[in-house]
C-alpha positions as CSV (number, residue, x, y, z in Angstrom):
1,X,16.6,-65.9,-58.1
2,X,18.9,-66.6,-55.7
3,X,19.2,-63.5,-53.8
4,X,15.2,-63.2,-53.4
5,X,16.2,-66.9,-52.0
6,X,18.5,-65.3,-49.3
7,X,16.1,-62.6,-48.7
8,X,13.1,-64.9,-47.4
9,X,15.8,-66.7,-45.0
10,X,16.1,-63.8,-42.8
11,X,12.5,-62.9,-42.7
12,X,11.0,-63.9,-39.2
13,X,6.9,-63.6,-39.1
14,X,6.1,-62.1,-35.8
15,X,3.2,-62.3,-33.6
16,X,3.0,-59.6,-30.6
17,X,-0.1,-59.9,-27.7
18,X,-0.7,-57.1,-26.0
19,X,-2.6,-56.9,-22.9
20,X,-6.3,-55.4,-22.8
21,X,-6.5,-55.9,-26.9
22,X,-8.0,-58.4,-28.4
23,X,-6.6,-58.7,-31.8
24,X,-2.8,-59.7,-31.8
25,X,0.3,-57.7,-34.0
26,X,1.3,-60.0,-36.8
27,X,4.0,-59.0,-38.9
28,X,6.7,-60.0,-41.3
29,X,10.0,-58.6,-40.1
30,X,13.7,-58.4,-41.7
31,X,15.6,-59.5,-38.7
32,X,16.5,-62.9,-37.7
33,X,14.2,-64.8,-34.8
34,X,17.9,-64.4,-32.5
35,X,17.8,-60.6,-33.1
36,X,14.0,-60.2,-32.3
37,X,14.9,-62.5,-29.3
38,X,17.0,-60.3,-28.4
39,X,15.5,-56.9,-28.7
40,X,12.3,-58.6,-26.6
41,X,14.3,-59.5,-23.9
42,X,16.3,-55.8,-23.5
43,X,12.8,-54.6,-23.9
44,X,11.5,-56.7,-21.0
45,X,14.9,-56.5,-18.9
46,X,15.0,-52.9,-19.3
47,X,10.9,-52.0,-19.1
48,X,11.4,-49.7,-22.2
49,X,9.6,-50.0,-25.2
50,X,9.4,-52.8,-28.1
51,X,10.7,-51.0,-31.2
52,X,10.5,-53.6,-34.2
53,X,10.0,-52.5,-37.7
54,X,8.2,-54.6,-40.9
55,X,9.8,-55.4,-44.3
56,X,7.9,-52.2,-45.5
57,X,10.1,-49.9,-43.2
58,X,7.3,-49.4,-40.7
59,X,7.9,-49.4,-37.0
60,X,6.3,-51.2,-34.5
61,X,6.2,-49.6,-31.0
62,X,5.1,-51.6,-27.4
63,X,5.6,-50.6,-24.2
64,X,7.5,-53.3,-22.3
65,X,4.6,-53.9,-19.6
66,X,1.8,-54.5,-22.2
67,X,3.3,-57.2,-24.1
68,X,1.6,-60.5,-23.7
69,X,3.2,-62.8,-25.5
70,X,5.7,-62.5,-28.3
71,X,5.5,-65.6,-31.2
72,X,8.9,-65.6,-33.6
73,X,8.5,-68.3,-36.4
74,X,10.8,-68.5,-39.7
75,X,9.2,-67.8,-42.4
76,X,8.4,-71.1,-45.0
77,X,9.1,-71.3,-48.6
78,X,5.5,-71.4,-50.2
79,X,5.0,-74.3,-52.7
80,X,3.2,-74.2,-55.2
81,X,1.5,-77.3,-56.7
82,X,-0.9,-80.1,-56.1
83,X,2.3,-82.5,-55.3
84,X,2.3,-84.4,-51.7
85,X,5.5,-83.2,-50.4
């Protein structure tokens, strides 16, 4: 149990915007929210293209210029129970 434990603390839930679409990109990805920080802003800084990939192993391609808005958010232990916590 405790290396599924480990596992969820580096997952990062991800929400991309891209411009002209109206649904969003959400995602559940293996890096940290600093890493995904990261590879937005190189991404942005550089005008090349978003390249993230999901915990399934699939990649996620954006061009730099049709990003909107990028959301990182760690991902929360889900509890399970009727218990006010």
């Amino acid at each position: 149990m405790s290396t599924k434990k480990s596992e969820t603390a580096q997952k990062s839930e991800v929400r991309i915007a891209i411009t002209d679409v109206a649904r969003e990109l959400s995602f559940e990805c293996p890096l940290t929210a600093a890493e995904i920080r990261s590879a937005v802003d190189h991404a942005l800084s550089t005008q090349s293209a978003l390249v993230l990939s999901d915990i399934r192993g699939r990649e996620i391609i954006v061009p730099a210029d049709k990003i909107g808005f990028v959301e990182i958010g760690e991902q929360a232990e889900r509890r399970v129970g009727f218990a006010n916590a």
